[in-house]
C-alpha positions, 0 to 999 in steps of 0.5 A: 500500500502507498499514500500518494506521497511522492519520495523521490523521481528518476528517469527511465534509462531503458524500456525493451520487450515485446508489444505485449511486455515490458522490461523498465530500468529506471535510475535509482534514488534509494541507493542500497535502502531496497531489496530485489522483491519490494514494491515501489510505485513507478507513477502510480502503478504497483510495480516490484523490484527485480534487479537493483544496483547502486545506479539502476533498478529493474521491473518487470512489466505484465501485458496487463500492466503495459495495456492499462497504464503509460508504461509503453509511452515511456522513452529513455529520460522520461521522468517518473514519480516514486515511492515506496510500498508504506511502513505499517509504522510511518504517518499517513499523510497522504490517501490510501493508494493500491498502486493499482490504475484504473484508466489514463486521463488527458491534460485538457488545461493547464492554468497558472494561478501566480505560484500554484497550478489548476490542471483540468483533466479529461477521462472516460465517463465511464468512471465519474461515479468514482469521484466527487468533489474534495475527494482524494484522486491519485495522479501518476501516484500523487495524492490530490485533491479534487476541486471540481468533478464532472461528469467526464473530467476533474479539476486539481491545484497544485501547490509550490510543494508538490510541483517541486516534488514530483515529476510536474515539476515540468508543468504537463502540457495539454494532451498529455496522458496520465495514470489515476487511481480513483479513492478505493473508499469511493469504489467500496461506496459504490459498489455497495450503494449503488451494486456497481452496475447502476454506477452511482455518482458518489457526489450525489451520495455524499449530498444525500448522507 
């Protein structure tokens, strides 16, 4: 499990495979503090460490993996959000985030509001029930927060912090694709309330609570 609290980024130094699986190096920020078998999100998306050495770490990417996520956009110097699998005795700061993608969604604006960022993005509506505003959404594994949800995309701000943190430190340009990972606790509501089929809107379950 992660919180969404990135801890470190690092750039892609080889992407090889088959159009079906990958194999991704990336460098490798923790130095010796890792071991072949842990978790770490690579821009939210569970993946674990293979091989490491001082320099690089090594993953192995399921074909189920590389069609629901960004992994077969990456290029050597792509730069990748990281963070590692959550101490049953660290501080939760963040959300609880599965490292698990559900869909990929489009920058559709990018608004700068003196030293922060508002990023609207577009996704399939297929998924709204999922989100609702002020609830907690995981970009490329960043915990934020919602600031407005509609029926095919969702608003966040960015503070200074965040933007020095993690991989937006390039501000996205519009058109660019990411990974989300909708709250788990708005999937849970959902599918008991609503008995999934029927897709809920959780917003309209929160205002009637």
């Amino acid at each position: 499990m992660f919180t969404g609290i990135i801890e470190k980024t690092a750039k892609v130094t080889k992407i090889a495979g088959s159009s079906k699986e990958r194999v991704l190096i990336i460098e490798n920020p923790f130095g010796m503090e890792i071991s072949s078998g842990d978790s770490i999100s690579v821009d939210g998306v569970c993946l674990t460490v293979e091989t490491y050495s001082e320099k690089e770490i090594k993953f192995f990417v399921s074909e189920a993996t590389v069609l629901k996520t960004l992994v077969s956009d990456y290029a050597p110097g792509t730069i990748v959000n990281l963070e590692r699998a959550m101490r049953a005795d660290g501080r939760f700061d963040g959300h609880i985030v599965q490292g698990h993608v559900d869909t990929s969604a489009v920058v559709k604006s990018v608004k700068r509001i003196e030293k922060g960022v508002e990023i609207r993005f577009g996704f399939d509506p297929g998924y709204s029930h999922y989100i609702a505003d002020r609830g907690s959404v995981a970009v490329n594994g960043i915990s934020l927060t919602c600031s407005e949800a509609g029926s095919d995309f969702f608003t966040v701000s960015l503070i200074p912090e965040t933007l020095k943190r993690t991989s937006f430190a390039t501000v996205p340009s519009v058109g660019r694709k990411v990974n989300i990972e909708f709250d788990i606790i708005g999937k849970y509501v959902a599918k008991i309330l609503g008995k999934e089929k029927e897709k809920p809107n959780i917003q309209n379950l929160l205002e009637k609570l």
